[in-house]
Structures are given as C-alpha cells and as structure tokens.
C-alpha positions in Angstrom: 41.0 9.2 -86.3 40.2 12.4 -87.6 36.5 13.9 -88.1 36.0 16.9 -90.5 32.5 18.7 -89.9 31.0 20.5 -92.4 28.8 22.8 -91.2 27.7 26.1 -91.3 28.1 26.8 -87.5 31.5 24.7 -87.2 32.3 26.4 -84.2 29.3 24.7 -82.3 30.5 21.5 -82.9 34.2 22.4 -82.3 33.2 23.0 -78.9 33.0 19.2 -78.2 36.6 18.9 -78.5 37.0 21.0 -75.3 35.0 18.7 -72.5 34.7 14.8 -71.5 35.5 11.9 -73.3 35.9 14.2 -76.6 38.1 16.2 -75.0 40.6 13.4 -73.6 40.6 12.0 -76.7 41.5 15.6 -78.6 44.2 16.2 -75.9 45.6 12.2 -76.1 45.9 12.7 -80.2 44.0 9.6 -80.7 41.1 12.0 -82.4 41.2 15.0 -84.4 38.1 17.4 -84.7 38.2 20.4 -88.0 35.4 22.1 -88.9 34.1 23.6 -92.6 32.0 26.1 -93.2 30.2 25.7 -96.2 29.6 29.9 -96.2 33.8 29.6 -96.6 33.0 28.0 -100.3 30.4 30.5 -101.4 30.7 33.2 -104.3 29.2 36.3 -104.6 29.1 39.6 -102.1 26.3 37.4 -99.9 28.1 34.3 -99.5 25.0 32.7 -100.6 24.4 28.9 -99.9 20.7 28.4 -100.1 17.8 29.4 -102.6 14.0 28.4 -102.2 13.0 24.9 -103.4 11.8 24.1 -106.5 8.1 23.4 -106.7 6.9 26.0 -103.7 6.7 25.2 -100.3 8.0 27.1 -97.1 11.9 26.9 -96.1 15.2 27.1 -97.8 17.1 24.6 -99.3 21.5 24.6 -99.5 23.1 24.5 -102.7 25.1 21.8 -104.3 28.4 23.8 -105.0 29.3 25.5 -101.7 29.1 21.9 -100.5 31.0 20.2 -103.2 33.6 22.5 -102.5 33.4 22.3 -98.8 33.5 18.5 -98.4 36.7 18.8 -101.2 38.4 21.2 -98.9 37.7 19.0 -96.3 39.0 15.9 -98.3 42.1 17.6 -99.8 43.0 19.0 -95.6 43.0 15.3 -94.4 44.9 13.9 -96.9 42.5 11.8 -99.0 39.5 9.6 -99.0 36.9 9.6 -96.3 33.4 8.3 -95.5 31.1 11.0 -95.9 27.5 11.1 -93.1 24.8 12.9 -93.6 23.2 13.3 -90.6 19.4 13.6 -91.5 16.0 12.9 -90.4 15.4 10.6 -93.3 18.7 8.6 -92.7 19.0 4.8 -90.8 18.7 5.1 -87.2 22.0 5.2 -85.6 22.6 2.6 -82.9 25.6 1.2 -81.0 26.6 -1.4 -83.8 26.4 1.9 -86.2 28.4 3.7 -83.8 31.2 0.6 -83.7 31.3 0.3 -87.2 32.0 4.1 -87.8 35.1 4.4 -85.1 37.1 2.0 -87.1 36.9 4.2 -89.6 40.3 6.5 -90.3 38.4 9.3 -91.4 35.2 10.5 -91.6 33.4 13.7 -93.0 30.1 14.8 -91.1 27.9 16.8 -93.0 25.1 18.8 -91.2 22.4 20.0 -93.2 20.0 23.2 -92.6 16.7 24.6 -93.3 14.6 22.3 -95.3 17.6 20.2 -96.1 20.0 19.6 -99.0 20.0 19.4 -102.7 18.9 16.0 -103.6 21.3 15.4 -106.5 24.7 16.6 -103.7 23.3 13.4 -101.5 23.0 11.4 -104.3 26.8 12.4 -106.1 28.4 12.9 -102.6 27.1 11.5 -99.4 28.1 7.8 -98.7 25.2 7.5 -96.0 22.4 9.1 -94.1 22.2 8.7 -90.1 19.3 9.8 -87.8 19.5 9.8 -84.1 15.8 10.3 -83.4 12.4 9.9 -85.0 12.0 14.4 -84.3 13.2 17.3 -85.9 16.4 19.7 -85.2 16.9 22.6 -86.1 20.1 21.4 -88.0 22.6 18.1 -87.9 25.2 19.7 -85.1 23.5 18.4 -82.5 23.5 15.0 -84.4 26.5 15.2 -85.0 28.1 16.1 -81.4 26.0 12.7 -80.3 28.3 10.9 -83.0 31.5 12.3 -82.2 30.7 11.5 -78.4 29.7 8.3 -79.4 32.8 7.8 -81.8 35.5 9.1 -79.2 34.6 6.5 -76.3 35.6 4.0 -78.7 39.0 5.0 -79.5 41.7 2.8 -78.1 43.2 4.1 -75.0 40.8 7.1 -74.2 38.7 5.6 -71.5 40.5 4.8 -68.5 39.1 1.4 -67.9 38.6 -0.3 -71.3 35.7 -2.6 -70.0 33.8 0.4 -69.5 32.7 0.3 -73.5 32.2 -3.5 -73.4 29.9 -3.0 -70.4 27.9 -0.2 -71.9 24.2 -0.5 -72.5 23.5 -2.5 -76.6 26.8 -3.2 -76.5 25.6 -7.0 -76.8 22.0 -6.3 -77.6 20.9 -5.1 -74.7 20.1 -2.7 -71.9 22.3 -2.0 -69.0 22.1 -3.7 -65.9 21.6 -1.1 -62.7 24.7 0.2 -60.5 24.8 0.7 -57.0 28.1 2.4 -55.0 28.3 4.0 -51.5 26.9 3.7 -49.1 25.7 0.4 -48.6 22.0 0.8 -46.9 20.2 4.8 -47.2 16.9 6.0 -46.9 16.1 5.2 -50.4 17.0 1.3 -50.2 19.8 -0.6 -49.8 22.4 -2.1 -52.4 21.9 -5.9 -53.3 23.4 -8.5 -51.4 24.4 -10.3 -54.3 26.7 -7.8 -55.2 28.7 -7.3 -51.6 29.6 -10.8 -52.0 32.6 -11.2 -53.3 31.0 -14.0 -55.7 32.0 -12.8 -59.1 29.8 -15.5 -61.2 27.1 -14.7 -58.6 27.0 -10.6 -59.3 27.7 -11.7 -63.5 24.7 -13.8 -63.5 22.6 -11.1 -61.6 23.8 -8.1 -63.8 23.0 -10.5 -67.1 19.6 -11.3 -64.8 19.2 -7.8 -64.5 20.1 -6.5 -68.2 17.8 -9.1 -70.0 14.6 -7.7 -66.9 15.2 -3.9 -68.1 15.4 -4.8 -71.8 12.0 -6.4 -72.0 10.7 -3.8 -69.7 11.8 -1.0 -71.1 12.6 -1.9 -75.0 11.2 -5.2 -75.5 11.8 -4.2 -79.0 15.4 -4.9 -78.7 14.5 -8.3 -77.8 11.9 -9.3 -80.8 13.6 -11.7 -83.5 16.2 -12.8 -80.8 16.5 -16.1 -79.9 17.7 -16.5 -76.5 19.6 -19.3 -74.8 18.7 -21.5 -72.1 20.6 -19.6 -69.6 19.1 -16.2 -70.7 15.6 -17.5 -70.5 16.2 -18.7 -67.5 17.3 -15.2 -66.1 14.8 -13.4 -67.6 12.0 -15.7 -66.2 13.3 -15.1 -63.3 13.6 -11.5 -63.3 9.6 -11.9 -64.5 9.0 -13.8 -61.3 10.5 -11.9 -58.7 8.2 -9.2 -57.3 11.1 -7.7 -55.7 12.5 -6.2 -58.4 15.8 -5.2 -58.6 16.1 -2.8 -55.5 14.5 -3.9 -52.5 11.6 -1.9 -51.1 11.8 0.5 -48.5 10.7 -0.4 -45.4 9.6 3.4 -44.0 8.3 3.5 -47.9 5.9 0.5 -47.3 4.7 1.1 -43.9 1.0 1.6 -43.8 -0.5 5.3 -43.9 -2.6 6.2 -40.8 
C-alpha cells in the first residue's frame, strides 16, 4: 500500500515511517510513506500558498493551485488513481470500521490542511472525503494524519507478528477491550483472575466477552445504543452489572480498615 502526504511539513509525518508498527511495515515493503509539500508547487519569489479569506475574519486560508498541483504530483509519482482524505475538523469521525475500510485501499493521498483551513471549491473539485479524529482543534492535519497511518499500517497483512492481535483489538466488533493481566500472578496491587490461569479456553472467552460488553457500557455506553444484543451477551453483561467484584479483585491490605 502506498500513502502519499501532502503537507506542508512532510517531514513530520515522514518520521512515522522510522518507529513501531509503521516502521516494520516501511522496512517489510508491505507500506510505502512519500511526502508533498505543497510550498514545492508554489510560484513566485515567496512560494506563496495562502492569502486571507474572503469576507474578513482572522487566519489564513491555502490556495487551490499549489494543492492541485501537489495532489497531481503526488498522483502522477504513484502511478495513478488514489483516494484522496482530508483530514479536518469538519470531516466524519474516524473509527475502527473507517480505519478497515481505508487499509484495503491500494493507495491513498492524505491531505493535511493549515491555518484556517482550505479553499472550499479544492475540497469540493478534489477531496474524495473528510476524516476527523476528535471533536478539538490542531494546529494542522499531521498529527491526524500520523493516527491514520498508525492505524492503517497494523492492518496490513503480515506486519503484526500475531495476526489475532488486530481481530482482538478494542471496536474491532463493536466494542471495548476486555482487561489483560501477565506476570506475576498475585502483587501488591491485586491478583490476576482465576478464570484465566485455568487452562479453560471457553471459560477465559466467555469472561473476556463478559468483560468487553462491562467496560463498554461503563465507559462508552454509546457504542452500545441502537445494538441489539443476543441472549448470550445480555446475559454477560447482566452479570458483569451484578458482580460487585468487578473485574480485579480487591486488595486485601487496600480494604483493611483505617485506625
């Protein structure tokens, strides 16, 4: 997969490519970073790609033909076609099923506005759709668009090491992640589950779904409105509801009463 980034700081986002998932995937060829700088496409002495916007009112707004001709440079480097993202505070919310549908893409072109934004009639001719990450404000869309390329990377086809880590993550299916536990077994802080030192696989799946379904309605019962659950998940999750344990036992020095 290859990712162009248009940007006027292309070097912030290249920067990705050298750590983590990104990076693996860079140095495994299954995913290609370039960067554009808009600034590259400019005429004039100043390089100019902004101007004040129509109407008053404080910032700067980027012009339409620097970016025309930075998103055809872009184009005409990767060989063709490609899905063009604006990432912008006015775009859809990105979420994991956003996230899926954008890795199977072959290419993609990541356009990262600044100042007050971008020309309305270059989205309107150019951009095939707007993603936010956030209801807040940046600065500019390379942050955004570092979360995407993460995001993007961890679903390429042989760059995590253990495939079922993506199916497992959190929203994956709708929902939150269930907790994780790993040495050692008991500590001052708690101890791990029973359930899971088992051995009993459908024991620790039915906990974890248990467990996924409690944090969700906790934590984003938002994710959970409009869903229809089955039997078996209302069962867990009235379970979850009733038992005041919680998922990690209490402490016994933690619950001893104060002098």
């Amino acid at each position: 997969m290859r990712i162009d980034v248009v940007s006027l700081f292309p070097e912030f986002v290249a920067q990705c490519a050298a750590f983590g998932v990104v990076g693996r995937a860079v140095e495994r060829g299954l995913l290609a970073i370039h960067g554009t700088n808009p600034r590259d496409h400019a005429e004039g002495n100043y390089r100019r790609v902004d101007d004040r916007p129509f109407g008053g009112g404080p910032g700067m707004v980027m012009l339409i033909d620097p970016l025309r001709r930075a998103i055809a440079s872009a184009r005409q480097a990767g060989g063709g076609p490609a899905r063009v993202v604006y990432l912008s505070p006015q775009g859809r919310r990105l979420d994991q099923a956003g996230v899926r549908r954008l890795a199977a893409e072959p290419r993609l072109i990541l356009l990262c506005g600044r100042y007050e934004g971008i020309d309305e009639r270059f989205v309107r001719a150019e951009v095939d759709e707007e993603l936010s990450i956030g209801d807040y404000v940046l600065s500019g869309g390379e942050l955004p668009a570092a979360v995407l390329i993460d995001a993007i990377a961890r679903l390429q086809e042989g760059v995590l090491n253990d495939a079922e880590s993506a199916v497992q993550d959190s929203f994956e299916d709708g929902l939150l992640d269930c907790p994780h536990y790993t040495r050692p077994v008991e500590h001052a802080l708690g101890a791990v589950p029973n359930v899971l030192l088992s051995g009993d696989h459908a024991r620790i799946a039915r906990w974890r779904r248990m467990q996924a379904l409690g944090r969700t309605a906790e934590r984003r019962p938002d994710l959970l409105e409009g869903r229809t659950l089955s039997k078996a998940d209302a069962a867990l999750l009235a379970q979850y509801r009733a038992d005041a344990s919680g998922p990690i036992p209490p402490d016994p020095e933690a619950t001893q009463a104060r002098p």
